[in-house]
VEXGU-972699 format. One record per atom (N, C-alpha, C, O): residue number from 1; residue in three letters; atom name; x, z, y. Coordinates in pm, whole numbers, plus 50000, padded with zeros to 5 digits. Layout:
(NUM; "ALA"; "CA"; (X; Z; Y)) ...
END
This chain:
(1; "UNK"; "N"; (53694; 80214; 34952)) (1; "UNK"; "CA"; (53559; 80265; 34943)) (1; "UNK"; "C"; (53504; 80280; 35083)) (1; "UNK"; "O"; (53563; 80333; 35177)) (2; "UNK"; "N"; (53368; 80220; 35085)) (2; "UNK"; "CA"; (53322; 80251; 35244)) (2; "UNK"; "C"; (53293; 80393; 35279)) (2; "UNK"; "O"; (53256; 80465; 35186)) (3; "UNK"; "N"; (53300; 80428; 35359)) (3; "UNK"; "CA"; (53229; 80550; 35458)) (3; "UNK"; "C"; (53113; 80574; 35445)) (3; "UNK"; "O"; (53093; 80695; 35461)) (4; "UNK"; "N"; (53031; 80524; 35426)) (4; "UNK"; "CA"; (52883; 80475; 35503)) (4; "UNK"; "C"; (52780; 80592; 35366)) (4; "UNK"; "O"; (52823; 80642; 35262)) (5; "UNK"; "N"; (52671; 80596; 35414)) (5; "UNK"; "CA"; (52620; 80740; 35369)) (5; "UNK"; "C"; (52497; 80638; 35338)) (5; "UNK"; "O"; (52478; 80557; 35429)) (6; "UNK"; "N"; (52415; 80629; 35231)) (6; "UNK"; "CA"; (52320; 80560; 35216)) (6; "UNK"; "C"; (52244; 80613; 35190)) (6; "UNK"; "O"; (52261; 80710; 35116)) (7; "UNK"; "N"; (52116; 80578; 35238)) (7; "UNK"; "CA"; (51970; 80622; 35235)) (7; "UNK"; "C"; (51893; 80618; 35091)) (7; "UNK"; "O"; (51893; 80525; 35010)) (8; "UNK"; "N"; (51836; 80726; 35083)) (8; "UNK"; "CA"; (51813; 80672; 34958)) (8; "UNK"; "C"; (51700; 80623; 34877)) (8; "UNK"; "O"; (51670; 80641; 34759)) (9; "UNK"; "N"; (51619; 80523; 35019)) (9; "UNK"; "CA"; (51554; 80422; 34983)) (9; "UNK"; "C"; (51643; 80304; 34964)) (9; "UNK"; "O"; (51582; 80206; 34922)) (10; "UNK"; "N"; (51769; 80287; 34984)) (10; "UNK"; "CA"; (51847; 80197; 34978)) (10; "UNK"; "C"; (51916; 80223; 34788)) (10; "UNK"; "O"; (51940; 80144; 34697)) (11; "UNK"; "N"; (51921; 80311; 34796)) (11; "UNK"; "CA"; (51968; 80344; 34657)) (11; "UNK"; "C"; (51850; 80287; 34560)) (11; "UNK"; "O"; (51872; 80221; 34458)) (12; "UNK"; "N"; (51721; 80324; 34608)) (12; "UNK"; "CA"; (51588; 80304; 34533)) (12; "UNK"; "C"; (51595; 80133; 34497)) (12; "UNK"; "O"; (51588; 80083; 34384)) (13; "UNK"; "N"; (51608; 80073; 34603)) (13; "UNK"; "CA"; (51643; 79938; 34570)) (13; "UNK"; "C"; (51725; 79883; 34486)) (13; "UNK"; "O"; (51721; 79763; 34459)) (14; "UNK"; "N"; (51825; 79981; 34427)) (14; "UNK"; "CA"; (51893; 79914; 34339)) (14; "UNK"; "C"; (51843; 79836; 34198)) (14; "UNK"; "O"; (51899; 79750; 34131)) (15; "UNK"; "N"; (51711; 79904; 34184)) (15; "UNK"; "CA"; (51649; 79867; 34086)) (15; "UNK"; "C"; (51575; 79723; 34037)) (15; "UNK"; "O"; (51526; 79683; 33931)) (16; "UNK"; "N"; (51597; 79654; 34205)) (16; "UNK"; "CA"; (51579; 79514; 34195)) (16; "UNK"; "C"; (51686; 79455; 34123)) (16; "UNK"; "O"; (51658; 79364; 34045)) (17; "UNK"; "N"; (51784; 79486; 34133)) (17; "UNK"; "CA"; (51885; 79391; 34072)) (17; "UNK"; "C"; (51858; 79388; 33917)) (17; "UNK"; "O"; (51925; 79309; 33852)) (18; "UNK"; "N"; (51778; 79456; 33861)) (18; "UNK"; "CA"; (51775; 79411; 33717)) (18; "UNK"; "C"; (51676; 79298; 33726)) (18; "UNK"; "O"; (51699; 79202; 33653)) (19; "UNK"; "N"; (51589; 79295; 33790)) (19; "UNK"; "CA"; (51509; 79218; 33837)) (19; "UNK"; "C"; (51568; 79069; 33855)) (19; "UNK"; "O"; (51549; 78962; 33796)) (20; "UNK"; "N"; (51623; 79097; 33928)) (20; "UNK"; "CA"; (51726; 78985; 33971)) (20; "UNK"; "C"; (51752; 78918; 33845)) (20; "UNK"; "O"; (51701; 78809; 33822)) (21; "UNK"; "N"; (51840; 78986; 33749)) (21; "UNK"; "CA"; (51905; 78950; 33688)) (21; "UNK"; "C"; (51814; 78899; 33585)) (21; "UNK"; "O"; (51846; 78785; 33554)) (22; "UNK"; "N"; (51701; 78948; 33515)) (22; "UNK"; "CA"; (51621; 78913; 33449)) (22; "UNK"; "C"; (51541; 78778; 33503)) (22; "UNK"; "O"; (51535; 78680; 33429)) (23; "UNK"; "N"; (51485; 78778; 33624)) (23; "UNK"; "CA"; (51505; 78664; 33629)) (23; "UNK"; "C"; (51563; 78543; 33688)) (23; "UNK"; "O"; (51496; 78450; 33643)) (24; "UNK"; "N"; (51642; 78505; 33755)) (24; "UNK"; "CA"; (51735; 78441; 33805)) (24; "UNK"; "C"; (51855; 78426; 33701)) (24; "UNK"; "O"; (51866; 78314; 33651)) (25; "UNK"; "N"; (51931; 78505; 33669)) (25; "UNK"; "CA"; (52049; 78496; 33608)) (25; "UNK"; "C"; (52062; 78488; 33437)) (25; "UNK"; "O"; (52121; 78405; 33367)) (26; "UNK"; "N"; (51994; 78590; 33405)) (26; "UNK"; "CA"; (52002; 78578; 33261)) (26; "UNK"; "C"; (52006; 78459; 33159)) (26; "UNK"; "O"; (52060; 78486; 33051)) (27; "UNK"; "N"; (51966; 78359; 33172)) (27; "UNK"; "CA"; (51930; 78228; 33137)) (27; "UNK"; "C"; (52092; 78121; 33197)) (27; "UNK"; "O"; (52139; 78021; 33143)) (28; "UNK"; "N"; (52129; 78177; 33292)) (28; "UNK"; "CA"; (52227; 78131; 33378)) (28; "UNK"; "C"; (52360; 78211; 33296)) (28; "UNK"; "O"; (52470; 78157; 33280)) (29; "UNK"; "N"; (52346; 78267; 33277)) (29; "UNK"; "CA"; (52497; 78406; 33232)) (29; "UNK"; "C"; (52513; 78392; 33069)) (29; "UNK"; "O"; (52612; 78343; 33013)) (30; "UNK"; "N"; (52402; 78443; 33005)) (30; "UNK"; "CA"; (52359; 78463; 32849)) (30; "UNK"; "C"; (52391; 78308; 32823)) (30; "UNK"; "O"; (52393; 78229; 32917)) (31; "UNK"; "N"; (52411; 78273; 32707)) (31; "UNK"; "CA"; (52528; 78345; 32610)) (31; "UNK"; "C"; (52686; 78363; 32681)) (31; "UNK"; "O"; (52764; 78452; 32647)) (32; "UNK"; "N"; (52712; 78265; 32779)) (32; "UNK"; "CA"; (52826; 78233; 32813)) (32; "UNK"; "C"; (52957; 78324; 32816)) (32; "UNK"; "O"; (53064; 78308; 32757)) (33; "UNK"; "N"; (52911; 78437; 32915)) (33; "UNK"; "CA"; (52960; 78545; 33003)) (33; "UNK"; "C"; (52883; 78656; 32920)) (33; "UNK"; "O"; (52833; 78740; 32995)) (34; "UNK"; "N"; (52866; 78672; 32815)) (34; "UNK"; "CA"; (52817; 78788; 32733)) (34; "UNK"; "C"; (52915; 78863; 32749)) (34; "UNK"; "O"; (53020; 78800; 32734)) (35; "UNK"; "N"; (52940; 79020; 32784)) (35; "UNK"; "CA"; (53048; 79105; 32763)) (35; "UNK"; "C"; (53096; 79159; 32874)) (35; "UNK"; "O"; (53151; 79269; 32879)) (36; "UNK"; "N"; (53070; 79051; 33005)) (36; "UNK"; "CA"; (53118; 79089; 33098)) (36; "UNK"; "C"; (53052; 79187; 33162)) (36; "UNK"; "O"; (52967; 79248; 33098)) (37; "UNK"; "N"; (53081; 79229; 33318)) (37; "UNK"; "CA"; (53005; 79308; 33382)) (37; "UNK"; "C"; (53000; 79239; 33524)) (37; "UNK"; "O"; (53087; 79174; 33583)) (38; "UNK"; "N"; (52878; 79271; 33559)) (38; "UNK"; "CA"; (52824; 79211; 33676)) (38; "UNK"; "C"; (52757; 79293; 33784)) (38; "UNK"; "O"; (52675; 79376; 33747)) (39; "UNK"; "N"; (52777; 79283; 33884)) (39; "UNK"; "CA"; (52784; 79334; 34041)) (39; "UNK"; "C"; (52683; 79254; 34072)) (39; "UNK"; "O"; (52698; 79132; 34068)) (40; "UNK"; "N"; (52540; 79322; 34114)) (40; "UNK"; "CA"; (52453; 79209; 34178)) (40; "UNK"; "C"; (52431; 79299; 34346)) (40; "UNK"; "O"; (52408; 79417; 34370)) (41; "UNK"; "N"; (52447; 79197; 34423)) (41; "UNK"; "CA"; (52426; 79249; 34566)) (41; "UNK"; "C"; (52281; 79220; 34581)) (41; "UNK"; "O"; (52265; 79098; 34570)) (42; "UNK"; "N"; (52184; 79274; 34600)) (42; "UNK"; "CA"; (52067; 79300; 34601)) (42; "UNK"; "C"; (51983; 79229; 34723)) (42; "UNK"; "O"; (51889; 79153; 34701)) (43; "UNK"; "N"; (52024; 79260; 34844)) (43; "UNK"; "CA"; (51975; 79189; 34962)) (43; "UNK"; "C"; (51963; 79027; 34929)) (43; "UNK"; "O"; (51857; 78964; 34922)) (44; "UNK"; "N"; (52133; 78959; 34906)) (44; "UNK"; "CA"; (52152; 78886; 34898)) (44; "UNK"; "C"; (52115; 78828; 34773)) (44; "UNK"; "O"; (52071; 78716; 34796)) (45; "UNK"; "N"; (52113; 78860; 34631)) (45; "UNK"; "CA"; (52119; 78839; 34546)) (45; "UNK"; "C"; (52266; 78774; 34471)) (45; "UNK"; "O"; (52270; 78754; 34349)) (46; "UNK"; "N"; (52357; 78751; 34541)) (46; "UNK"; "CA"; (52488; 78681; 34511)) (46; "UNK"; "C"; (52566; 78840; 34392)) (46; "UNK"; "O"; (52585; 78960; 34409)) (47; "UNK"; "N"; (52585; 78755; 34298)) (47; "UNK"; "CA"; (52642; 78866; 34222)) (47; "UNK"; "C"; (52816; 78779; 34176)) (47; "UNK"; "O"; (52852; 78662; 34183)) (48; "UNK"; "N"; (52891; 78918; 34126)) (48; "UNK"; "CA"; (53041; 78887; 34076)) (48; "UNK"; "C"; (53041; 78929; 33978)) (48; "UNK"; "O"; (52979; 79033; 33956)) (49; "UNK"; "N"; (53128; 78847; 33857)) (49; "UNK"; "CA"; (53151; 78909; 33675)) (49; "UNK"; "C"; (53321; 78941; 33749)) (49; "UNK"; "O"; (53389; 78907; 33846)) (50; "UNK"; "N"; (53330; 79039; 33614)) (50; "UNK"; "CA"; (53468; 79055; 33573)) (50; "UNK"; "C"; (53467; 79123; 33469)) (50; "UNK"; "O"; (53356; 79168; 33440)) (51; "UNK"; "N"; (53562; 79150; 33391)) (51; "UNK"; "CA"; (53598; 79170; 33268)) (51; "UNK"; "C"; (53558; 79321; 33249)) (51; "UNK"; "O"; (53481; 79356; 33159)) (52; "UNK"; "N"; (53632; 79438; 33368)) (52; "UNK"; "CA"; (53577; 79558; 33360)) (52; "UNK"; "C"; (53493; 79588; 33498)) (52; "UNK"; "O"; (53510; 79535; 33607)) (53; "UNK"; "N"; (53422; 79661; 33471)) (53; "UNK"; "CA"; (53359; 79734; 33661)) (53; "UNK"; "C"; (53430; 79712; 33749)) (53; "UNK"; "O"; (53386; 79660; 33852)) (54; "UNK"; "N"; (53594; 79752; 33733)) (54; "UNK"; "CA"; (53671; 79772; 33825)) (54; "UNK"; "C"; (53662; 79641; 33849)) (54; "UNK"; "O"; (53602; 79632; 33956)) (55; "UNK"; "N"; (53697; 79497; 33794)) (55; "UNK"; "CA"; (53743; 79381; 33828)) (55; "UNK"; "C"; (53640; 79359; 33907)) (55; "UNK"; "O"; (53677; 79364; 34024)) (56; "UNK"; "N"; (53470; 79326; 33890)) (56; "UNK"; "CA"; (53370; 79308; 33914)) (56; "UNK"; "C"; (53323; 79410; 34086)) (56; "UNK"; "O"; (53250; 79360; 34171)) (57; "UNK"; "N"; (53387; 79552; 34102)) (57; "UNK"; "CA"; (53345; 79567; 34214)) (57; "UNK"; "C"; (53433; 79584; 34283)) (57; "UNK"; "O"; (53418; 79675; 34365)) (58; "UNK"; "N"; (53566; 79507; 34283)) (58; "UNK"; "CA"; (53694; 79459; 34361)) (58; "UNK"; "C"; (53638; 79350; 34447)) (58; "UNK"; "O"; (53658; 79339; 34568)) (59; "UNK"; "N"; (53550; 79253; 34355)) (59; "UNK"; "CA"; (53537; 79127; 34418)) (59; "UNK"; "C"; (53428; 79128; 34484)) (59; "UNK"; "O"; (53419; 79045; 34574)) (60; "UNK"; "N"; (53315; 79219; 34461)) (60; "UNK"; "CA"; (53162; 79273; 34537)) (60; "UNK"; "C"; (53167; 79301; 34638)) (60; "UNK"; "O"; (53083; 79266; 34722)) (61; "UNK"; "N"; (53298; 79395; 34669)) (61; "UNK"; "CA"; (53381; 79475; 34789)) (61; "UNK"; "C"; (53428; 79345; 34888)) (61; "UNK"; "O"; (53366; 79333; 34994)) (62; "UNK"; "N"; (53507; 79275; 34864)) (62; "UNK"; "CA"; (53549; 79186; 34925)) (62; "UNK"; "C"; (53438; 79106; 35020)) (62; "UNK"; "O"; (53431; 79089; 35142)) (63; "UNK"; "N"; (53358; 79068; 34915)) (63; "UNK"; "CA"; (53233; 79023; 34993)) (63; "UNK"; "C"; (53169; 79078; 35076)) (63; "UNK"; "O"; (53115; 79019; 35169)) (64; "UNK"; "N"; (53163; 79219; 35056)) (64; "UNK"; "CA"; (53022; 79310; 35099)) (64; "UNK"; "C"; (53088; 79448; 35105)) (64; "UNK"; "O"; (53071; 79548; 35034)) (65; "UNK"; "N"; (53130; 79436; 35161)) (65; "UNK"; "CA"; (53250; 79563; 35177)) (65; "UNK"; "C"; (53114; 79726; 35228)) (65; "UNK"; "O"; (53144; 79840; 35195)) (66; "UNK"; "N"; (53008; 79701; 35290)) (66; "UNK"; "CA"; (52930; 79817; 35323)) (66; "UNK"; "C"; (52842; 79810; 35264)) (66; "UNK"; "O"; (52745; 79860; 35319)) (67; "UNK"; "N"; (52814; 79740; 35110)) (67; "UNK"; "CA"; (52665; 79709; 35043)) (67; "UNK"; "C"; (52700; 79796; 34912)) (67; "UNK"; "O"; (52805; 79822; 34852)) (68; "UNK"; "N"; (52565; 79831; 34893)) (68; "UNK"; "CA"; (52569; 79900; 34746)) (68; "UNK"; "C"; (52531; 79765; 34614)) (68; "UNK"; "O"; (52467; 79660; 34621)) (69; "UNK"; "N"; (52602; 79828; 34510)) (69; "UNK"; "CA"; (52584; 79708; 34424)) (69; "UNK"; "C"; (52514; 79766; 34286)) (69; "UNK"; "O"; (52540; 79881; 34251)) (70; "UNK"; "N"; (52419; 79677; 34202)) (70; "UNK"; "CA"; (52354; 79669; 34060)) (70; "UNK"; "C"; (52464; 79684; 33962)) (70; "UNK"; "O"; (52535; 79588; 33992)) (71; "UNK"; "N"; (52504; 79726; 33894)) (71; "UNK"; "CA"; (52578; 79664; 33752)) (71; "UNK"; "C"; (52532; 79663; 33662)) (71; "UNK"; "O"; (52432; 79734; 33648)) (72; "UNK"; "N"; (52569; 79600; 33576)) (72; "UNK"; "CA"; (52512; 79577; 33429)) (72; "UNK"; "C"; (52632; 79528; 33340)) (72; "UNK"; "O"; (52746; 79509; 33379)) (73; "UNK"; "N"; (52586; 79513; 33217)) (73; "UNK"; "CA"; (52699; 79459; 33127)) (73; "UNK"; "C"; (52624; 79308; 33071)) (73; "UNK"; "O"; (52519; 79319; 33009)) (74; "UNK"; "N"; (52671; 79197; 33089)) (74; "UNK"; "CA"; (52564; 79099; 33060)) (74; "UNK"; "C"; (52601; 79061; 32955)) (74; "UNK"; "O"; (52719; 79046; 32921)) (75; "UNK"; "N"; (52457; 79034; 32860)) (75; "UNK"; "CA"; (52430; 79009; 32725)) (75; "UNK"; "C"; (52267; 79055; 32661)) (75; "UNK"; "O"; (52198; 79129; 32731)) (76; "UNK"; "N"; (52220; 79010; 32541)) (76; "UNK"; "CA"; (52094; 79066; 32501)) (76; "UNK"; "C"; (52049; 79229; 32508)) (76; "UNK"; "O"; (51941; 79283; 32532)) (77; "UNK"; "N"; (52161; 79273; 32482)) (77; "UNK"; "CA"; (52117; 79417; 32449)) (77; "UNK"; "C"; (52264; 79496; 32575)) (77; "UNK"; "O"; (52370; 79554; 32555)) (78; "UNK"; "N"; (52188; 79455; 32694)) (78; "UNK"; "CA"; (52319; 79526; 32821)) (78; "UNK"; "C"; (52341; 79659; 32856)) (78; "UNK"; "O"; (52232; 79713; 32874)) (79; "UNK"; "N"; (52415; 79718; 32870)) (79; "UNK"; "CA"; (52442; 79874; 32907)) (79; "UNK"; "C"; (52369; 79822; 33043)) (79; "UNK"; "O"; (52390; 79706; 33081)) (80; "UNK"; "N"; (52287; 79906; 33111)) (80; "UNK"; "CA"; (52241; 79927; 33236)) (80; "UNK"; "C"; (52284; 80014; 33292)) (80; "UNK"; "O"; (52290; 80122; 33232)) (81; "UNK"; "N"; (52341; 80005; 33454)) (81; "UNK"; "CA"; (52370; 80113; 33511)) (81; "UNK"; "C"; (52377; 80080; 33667)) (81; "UNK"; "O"; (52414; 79972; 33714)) (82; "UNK"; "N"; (52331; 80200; 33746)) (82; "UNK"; "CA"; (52340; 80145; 33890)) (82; "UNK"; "C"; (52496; 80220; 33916)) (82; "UNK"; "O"; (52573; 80278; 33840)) (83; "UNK"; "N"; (52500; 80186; 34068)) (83; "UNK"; "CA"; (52590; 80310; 34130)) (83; "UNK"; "C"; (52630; 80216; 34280)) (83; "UNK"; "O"; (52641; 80099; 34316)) (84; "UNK"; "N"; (52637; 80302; 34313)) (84; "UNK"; "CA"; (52682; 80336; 34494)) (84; "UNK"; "C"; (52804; 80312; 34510)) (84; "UNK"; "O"; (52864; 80416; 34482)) (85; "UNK"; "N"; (52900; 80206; 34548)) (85; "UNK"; "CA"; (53063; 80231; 34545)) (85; "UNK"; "C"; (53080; 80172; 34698)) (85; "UNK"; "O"; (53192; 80167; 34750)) 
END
């Protein structure tokens, strides 16, 4: 887990990533990867699936080890959720 103390206009931003995902990805993910959960890095827009959160912000981390990440559960009807890890 990083150190790093985030602002929380940076947190405010997380809210792009549904954005993101709605449009960029959804069309891209749906039906395929229905179930999974997805890590969208927001700046970048580069997101990671994995099976649970944990798998998904193992591999977010790796990438982006000081970035806050979007999650979601992808599919029609997705659990939405942000968070700070």
């Amino acid at each position: 887990m990083s150190d790093k103390i985030f602002l929380p206009d940076e947190i405010a931003r997380l809210d792009e990533g549904e954005e993101i995902y709605r449009r960029k990805l959804k069309k891209k993910l749906e039906p395929k990867y229905n179930g999974k959960i997805i890590a969208i890095e927001v700046d970048s827009g580069k997101y990671f699936l994995g099976d649970t959160e944990v798998e998904a912000t193992l591999k977010a981390r790796a990438a982006f080890p000081d970035k806050i990440f979007f999650f979601m559960r992808v599919g029609p009807n997705p659990a939405v959720y942000k968070k700070r890890w």
